[in-house]
N, C-alpha and C positions, 0 to 999 in steps of 0.2 A: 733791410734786415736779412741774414743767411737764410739761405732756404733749409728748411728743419727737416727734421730726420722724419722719414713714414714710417708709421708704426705699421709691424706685422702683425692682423687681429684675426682672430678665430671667432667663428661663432658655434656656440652649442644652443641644438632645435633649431630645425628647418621648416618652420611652417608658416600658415601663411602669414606673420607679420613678418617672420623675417623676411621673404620673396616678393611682399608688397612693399614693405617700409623700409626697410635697414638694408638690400641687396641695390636698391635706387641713389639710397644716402652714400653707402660706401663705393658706387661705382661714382658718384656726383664730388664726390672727396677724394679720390685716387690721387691726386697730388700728395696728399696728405696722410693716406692710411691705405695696406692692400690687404685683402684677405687673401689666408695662406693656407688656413683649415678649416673643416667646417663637420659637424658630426650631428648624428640623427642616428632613431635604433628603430626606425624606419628605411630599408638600403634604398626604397624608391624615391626617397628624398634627393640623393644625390644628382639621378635627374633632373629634378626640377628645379633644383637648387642651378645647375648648369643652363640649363633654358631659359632662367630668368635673370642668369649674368648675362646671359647671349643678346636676350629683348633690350638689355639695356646699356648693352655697349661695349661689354668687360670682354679679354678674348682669354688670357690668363687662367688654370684652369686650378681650383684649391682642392688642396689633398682633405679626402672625406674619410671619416672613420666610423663606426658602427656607436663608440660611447665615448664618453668626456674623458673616460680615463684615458684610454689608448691615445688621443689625441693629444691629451696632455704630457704623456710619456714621449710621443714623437716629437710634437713640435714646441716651440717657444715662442709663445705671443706678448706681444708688446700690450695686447688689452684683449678679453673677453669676454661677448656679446650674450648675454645670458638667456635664451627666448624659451625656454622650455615647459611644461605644466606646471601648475602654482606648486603643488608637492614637492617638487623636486629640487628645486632654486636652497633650498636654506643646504645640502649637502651639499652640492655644486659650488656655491658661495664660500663655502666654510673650507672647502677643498681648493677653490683659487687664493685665500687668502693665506694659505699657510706655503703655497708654493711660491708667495710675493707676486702676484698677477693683477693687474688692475682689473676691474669688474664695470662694468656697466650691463646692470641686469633691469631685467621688465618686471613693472607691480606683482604683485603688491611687495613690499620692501620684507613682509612674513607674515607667515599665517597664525600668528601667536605671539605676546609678550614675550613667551621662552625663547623662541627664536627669533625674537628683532635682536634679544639680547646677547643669544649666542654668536648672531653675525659681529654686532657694535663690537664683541670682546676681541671676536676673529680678528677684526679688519685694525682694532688698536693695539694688541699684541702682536702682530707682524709686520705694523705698519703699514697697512694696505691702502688701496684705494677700490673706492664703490663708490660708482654713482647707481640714482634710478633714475628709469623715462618715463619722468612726469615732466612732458613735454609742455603743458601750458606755464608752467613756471619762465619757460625761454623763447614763447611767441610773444611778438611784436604787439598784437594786440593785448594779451593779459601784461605786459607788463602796463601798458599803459592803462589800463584800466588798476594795475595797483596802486599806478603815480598819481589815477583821479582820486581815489577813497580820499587822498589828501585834502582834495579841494569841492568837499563837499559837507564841511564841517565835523563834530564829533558825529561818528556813527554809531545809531541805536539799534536799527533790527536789518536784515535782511532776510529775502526768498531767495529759496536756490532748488530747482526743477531740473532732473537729467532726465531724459526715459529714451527709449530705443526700440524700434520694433524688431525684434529678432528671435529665433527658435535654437540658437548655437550653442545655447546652456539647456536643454534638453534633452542629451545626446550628447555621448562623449565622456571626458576628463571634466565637462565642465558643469555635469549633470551630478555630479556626488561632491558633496561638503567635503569629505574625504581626500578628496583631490586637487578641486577648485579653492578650497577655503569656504566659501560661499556664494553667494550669486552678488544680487542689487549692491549690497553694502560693499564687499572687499572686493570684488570683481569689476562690474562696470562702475561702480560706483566711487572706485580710490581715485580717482583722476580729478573729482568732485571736491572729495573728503579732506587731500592732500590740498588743492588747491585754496578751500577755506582756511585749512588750517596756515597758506602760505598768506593769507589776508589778513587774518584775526587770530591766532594763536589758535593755543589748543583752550576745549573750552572745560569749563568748573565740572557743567552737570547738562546729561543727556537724558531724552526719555525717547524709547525709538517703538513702534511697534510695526507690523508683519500685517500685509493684507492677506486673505485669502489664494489658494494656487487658481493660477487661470484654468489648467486643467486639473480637479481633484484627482481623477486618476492615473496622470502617468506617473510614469517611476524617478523621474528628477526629483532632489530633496533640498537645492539650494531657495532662496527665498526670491521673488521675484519683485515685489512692492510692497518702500519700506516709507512709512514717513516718520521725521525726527522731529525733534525742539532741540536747540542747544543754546547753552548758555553760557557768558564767557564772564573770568573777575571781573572787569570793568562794567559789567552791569550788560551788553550787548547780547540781545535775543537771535535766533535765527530757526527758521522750519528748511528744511532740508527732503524734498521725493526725491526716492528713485525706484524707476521702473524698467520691468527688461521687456514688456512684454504690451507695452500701449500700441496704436494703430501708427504713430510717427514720431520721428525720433526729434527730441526738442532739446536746448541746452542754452536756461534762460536764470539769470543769477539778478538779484536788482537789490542793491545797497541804501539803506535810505539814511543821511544825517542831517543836522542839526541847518544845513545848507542848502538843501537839495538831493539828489539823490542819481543814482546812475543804474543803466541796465546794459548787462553785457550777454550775446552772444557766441556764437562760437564764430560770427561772420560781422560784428559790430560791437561797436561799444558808443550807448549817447550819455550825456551828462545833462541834467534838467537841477533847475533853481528851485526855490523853496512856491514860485508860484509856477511850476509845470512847465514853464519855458524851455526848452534844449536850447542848450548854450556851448554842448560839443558835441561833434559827431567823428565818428571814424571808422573806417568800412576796414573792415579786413577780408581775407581770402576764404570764400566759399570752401576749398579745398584746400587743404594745406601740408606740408608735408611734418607726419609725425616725428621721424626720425635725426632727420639733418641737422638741425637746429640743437640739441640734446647731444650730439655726439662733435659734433664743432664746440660746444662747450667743454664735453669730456675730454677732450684732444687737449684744450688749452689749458687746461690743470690739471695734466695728466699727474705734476710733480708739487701740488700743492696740498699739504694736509689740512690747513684750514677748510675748504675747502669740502674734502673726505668727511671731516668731523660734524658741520654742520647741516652733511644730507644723513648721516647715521644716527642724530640726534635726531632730524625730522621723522624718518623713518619708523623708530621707537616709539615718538612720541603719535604720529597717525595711526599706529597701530596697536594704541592705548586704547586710544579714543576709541576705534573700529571697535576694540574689544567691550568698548562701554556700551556700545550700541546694541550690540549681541547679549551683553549679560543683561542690557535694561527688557528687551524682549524676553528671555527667558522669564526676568523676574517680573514682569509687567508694570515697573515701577520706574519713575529715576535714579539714573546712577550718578555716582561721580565718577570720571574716568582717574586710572591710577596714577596720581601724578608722580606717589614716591618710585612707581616704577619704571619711570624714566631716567631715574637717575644713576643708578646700577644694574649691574648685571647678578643678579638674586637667583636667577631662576634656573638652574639645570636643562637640556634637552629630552629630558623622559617626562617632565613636566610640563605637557604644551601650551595649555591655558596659564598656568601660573599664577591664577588666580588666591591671594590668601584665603582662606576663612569659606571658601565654597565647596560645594562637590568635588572630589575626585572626577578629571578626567583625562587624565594619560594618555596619549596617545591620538586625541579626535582635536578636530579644529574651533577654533572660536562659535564656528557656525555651529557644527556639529552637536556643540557643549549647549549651544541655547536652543534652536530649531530648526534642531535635525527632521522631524516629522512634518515640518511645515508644507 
């Protein structure tokens, strides 16, 4: 085969996933992709953005700018690495797509119907491309664990447990709904949500509720521990934690059908028979790299819209659901997530919920609109 053209990429937000995850991948890819620019409205980024090419290999030094605009005025990238606060991503998105730039941005894909839907319009009125890094979609392990569900008969219910111990959403951008979107559910919890929904569809009817804050009196408003029911057409139940805030971080999903049933890991995946047998096993990597795998993807269809079309449809559509989970806390009942609102783009950008027939609320996030007080 010719050897292909490198794409010249940018990244906007220098923090730490870019300097852990995407400065490793892109210096591990250099054959294939260099970074040319890169922007933070932090100046001491540029430092460390520099230190952590040097740790890992890069000598090449990329022009930094203070904000996405300047940077996009200067220079021309072949594709832009989205990493910056959840707030921020749907202007950024909307602003690479109408200058024709490929995108590959970090969760959640929006913080509202309104805006999955102002991206979807963006990215198919200019013909863009957008990927998101929902990286277990393109490890080695989850996929094989989607090629088991196959061979474990029809599937009825599944458990699916995330939790983490960490204080990161306490403090910061990722301590206001406002900001972050929310905590457990659209936060750490999309990587979860996305990936069920890449197993089993999107489901009928949700009912989610909210534990208690771990600490009643600090000042963070996102939600910490949420558990769910969801139910899908085909009759498939599933309960759904997530937690930001347990003693260790666990990530443990177990599928059960008509066959037997499977439990996957973030570091295995076993398959067992209908009498408890394990009849597959497969280890995966304790450690893994989040990034390379997602953008080695994105590289290879940089020029394909199929492709585009069915992560901006995923996108919309987990971010229905997210919303279903939020309105069902609010109302402390089940919902159905909005299915007709996957299907068009209805909803305005001054309208962020989008919700029909509910409260006004303009301008606040899904979280925000259910429990915010939480």
């Amino acid at each position: 085969m010719p050897d292909l053209p490198v794409i010249r990429c940018a990244v906007i937000g220098v923090g730490r996933r870019t300097l852990d995850d995407y400065v490793p991948a892109l210096v591990g890819l250099s054959s294939r992709i260099e970074l040319v620019a890169a922007c933070d409205v932090d100046p001491a980024a540029e430092a460390r953005l520099i230190l952590a090419l040097a740790r890992n290999g890069h000598v090449p030094r990329p022009r930094f700018f203070p904000d996405h605009a300047s940077l996009l005025d200067a220079v021309d990238p072949g594709l832009v690495i989205v990493a910056t606060p959840h707030h921020t991503h749907h202007d950024i998105a909307l602003e690479l797509c109408r200058r024709g730039i490929p995108v590959l941005k970090e969760k959640p894909f929006a913080l509202s119907p309104a805006e999955a839907h102002d991206i979807a319009a963006a990215v198919r009125e200019h013909d863009g491309h957008l990927r998101l890094c929902v990286q277990r979609r393109h490890h080695p392990l989850y996929l094989r664990a989607k090629d088991a569900l196959g061979r474990i008969g029809a599937i009825r219910h599944f458990d699916a447990t995330y939790q983490l111990s960490t204080d990161a959403y306490q403090a910061g951008w990722r301590a206001e709904t406002r900001t972050s979107g929310g905590g457990a559910i659209i936060d750490m919890g999309y990587h979860i949500i996305d990936l069920l929904h890449w197993f089993f569809g999107m489901p009928s009817l949700v009912y989610a509720s909210a534990a208690p804050k771990l600490n009643p009196d600090a000042a963070y408003d996102v939600e910490e521990t949420t558990l769910s029911t969801l139910t899908y057409p085909n009759g498939v139940t599933g309960v759904l934690r997530l937690s930001l805030c347990e003693s260790e971080k666990s990530e443990l999903i177990r599928v059960y059908g008509s066959g037997g049933h499977i439990e996957l890991t973030r570091d295995r995946l076993e398959r067992f028979d209908r009498s408890n047998r394990p009849v597959e096993r497969v280890a995966g990597e304790r450690s893994w790299d989040s990034a390379s795998g997602v953008l080695v993807n994105t590289l290879d269809h940089l020029a394909d819209p199929d492709v585009t079309e069915r992560e901006v449809q995923d996108g919309v559509r987990v971010t229905a659901t997210i919303e279903s989970l939020y309105r069902s806390i609010s109302r402390q009942t089940s919902v159905r997530p909005l299915h007709e609102e996957t299907q068009d783009a209805r909803f305005g950008s001054g309208h962020r919920r989008g919700t029909a027939g509910t409260e006004p609320t303009d301008g606040v996030s899904m979280a925000e609109a259910a429990i915010g007080v939480v």
